[in-house]
Backbone bond lengths (Angstrom), bond angles and torsions (degrees), N, CA, C in turn:
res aa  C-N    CA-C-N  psi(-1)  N-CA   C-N-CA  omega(-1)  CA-C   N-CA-C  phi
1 X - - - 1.435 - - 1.528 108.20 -
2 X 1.361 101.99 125.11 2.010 99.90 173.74 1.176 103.79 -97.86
3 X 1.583 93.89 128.64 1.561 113.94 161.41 1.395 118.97 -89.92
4 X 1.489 122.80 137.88 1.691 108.54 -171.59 1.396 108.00 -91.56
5 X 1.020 117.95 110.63 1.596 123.26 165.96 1.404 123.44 -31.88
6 X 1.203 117.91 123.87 1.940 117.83 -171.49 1.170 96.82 -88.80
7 X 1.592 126.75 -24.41 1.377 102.79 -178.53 1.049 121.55 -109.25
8 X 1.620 100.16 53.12 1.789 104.40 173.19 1.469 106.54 -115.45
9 X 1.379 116.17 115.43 1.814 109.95 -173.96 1.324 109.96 -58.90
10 X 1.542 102.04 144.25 1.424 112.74 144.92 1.619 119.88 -26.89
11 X 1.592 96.74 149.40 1.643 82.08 176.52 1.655 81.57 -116.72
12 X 1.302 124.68 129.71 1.406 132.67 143.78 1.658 111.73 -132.04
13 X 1.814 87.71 169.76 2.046 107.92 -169.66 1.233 82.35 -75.67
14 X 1.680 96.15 151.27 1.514 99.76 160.53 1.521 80.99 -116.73
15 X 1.286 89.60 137.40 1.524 126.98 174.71 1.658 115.27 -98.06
16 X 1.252 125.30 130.89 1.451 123.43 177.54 1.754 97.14 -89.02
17 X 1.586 96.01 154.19 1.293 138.31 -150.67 1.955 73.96 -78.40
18 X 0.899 98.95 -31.87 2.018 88.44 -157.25 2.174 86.65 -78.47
19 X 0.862 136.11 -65.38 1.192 151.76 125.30 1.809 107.81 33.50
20 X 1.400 90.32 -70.91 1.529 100.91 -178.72 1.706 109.80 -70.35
21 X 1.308 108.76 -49.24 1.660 108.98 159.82 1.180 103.37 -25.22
22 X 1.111 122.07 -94.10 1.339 134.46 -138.99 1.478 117.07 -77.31
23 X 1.357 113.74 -18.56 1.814 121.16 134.57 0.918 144.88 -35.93
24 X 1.664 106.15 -37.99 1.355 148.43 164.22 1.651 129.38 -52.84
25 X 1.580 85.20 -57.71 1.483 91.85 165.77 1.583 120.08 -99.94
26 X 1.181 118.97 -9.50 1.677 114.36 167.41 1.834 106.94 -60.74
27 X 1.445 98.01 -37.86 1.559 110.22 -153.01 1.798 98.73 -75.13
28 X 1.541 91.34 -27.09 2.015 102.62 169.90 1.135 123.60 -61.27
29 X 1.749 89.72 -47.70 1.798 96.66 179.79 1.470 111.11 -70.30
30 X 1.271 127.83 -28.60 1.321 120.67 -148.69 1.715 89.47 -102.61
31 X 1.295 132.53 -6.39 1.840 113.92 163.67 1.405 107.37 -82.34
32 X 1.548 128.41 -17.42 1.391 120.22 -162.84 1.432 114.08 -117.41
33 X 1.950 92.01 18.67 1.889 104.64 165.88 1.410 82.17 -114.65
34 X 1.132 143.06 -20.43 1.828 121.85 168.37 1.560 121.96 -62.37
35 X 1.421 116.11 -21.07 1.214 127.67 165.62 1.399 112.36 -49.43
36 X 1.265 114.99 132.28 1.726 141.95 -178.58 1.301 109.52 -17.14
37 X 1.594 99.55 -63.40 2.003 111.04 179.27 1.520 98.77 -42.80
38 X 1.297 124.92 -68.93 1.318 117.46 -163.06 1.244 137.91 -93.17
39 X 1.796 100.98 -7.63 1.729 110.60 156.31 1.264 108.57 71.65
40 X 1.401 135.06 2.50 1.628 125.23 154.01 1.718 123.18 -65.14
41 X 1.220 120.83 44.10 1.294 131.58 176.21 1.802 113.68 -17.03
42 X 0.962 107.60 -73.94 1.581 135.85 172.64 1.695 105.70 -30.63
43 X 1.609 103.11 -60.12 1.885 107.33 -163.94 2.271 89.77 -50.43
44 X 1.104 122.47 -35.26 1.479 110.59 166.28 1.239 108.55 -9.72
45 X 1.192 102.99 -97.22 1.671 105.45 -178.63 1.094 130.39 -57.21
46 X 0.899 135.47 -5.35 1.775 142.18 135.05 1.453 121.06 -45.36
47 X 1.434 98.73 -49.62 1.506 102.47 -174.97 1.606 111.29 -76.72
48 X 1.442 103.25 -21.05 1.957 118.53 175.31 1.744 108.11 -70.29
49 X 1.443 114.15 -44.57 1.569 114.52 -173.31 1.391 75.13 -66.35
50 X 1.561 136.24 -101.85 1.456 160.00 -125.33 1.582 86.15 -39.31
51 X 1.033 119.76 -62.53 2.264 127.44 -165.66 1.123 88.59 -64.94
52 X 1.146 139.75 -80.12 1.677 136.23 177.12 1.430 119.18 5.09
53 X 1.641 100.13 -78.15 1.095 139.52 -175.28 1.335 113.10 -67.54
54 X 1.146 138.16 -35.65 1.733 145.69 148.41 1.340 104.65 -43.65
55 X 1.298 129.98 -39.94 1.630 102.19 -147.04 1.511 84.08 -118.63
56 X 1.549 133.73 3.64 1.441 132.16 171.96 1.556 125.79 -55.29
57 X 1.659 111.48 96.96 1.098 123.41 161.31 1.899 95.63 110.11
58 X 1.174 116.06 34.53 1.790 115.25 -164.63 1.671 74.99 -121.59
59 X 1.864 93.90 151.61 1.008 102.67 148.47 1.872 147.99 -85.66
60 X 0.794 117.46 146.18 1.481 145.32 -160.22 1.555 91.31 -17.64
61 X 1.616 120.75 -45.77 1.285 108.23 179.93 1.624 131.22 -104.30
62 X 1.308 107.26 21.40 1.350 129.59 -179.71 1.400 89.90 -95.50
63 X 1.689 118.04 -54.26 1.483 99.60 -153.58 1.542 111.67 -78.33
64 X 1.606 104.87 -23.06 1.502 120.20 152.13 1.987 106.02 -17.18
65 X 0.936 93.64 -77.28 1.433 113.07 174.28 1.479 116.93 -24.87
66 X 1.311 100.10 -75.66 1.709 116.78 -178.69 1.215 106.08 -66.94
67 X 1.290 141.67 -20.49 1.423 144.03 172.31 1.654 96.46 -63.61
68 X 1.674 121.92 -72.24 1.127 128.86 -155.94 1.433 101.06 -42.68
69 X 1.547 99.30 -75.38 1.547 114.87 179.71 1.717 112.47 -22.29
70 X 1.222 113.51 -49.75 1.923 121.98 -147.66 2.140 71.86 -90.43
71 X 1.131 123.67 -35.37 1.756 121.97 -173.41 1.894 112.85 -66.06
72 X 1.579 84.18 -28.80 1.738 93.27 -166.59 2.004 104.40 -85.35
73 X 1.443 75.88 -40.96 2.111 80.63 164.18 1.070 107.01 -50.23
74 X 1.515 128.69 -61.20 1.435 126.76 -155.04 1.280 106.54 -63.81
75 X 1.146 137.16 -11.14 1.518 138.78 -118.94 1.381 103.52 -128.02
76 X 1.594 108.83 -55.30 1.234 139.33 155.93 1.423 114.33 -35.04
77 X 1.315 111.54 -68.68 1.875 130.06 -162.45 1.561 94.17 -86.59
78 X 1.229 120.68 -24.71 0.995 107.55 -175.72 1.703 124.01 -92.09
79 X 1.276 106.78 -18.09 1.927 111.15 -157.06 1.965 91.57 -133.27
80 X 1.698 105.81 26.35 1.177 127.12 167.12 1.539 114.98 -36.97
81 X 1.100 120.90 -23.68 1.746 139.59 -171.57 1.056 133.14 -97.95
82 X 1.761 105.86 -10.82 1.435 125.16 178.64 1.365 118.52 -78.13
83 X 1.638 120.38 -17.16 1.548 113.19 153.64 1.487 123.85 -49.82
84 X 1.451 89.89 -65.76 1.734 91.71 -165.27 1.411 105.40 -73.73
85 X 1.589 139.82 -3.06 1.218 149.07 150.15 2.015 103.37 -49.56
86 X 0.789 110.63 -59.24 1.529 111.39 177.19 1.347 125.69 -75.95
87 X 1.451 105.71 -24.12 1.687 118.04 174.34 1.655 107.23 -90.21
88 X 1.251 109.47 -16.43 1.637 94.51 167.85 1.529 106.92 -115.53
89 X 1.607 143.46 -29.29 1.331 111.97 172.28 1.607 98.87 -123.58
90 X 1.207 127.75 44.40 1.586 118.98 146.49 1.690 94.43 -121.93
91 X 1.093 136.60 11.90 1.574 134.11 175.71 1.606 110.69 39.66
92 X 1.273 95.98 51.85 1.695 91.49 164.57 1.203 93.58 -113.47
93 X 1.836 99.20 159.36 1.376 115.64 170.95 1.410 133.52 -57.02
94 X 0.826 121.76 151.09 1.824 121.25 -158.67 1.086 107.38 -83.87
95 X 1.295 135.83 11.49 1.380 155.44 157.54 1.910 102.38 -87.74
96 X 0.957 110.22 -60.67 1.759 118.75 -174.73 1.342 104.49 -67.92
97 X 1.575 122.45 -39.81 1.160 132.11 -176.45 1.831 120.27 -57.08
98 X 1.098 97.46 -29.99 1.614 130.60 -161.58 1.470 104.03 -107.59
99 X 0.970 121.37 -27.29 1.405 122.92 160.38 1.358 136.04 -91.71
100 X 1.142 116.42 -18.23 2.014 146.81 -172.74 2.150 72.79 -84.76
101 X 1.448 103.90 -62.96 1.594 91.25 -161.26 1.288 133.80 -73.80
């Protein structure tokens, strides 16, 4: 009968910190080109392995991190319309408008 040894490590990649960035933001860009306007349905799951895979084996407030970042991409590229949404029917200035968004 095999018993599994506890003190045999995990084997995981270590991944560099610069690495995980930039996982981060592919994985941002690529949920908010699946959006309707741009009809890349599919990059989804691209952007699901890539975030996954960024925040694998980080602690709770690192991956915090890489979440926000890869959330603020989406967010950005995605709700791109919410200026001129406020600069033409809430009549703020296109300066205020652009900044509120």
């Amino acid at each position: 009968m095999l018993i599994p040894n506890s003190q045999t490590p995990e084997k995981t990649i270590k991944v560099p910190w610069w690495l995980r960035i930039l996982f981060a933001i592919i994985g941002g860009t690529c949920v908010f080109l699946a959006f309707p306007n741009f009809n890349q349905f599919y990059l989804a799951y691209f952007a699901l392995a890539l975030e996954l895979w960024a925040v694998e084996g980080l602690t709770p407030r690192k991956a915090f991190f890489i979440g926000w970042l890869a959330g603020s991409i989406t967010i950005i590229g995605g709700f791109y319309w919410v200026g001129s949404l406020l600069e033409d029917f809430g009549h703020f200035d296109k300066w205020l408008a652009y900044l509120l968004s």
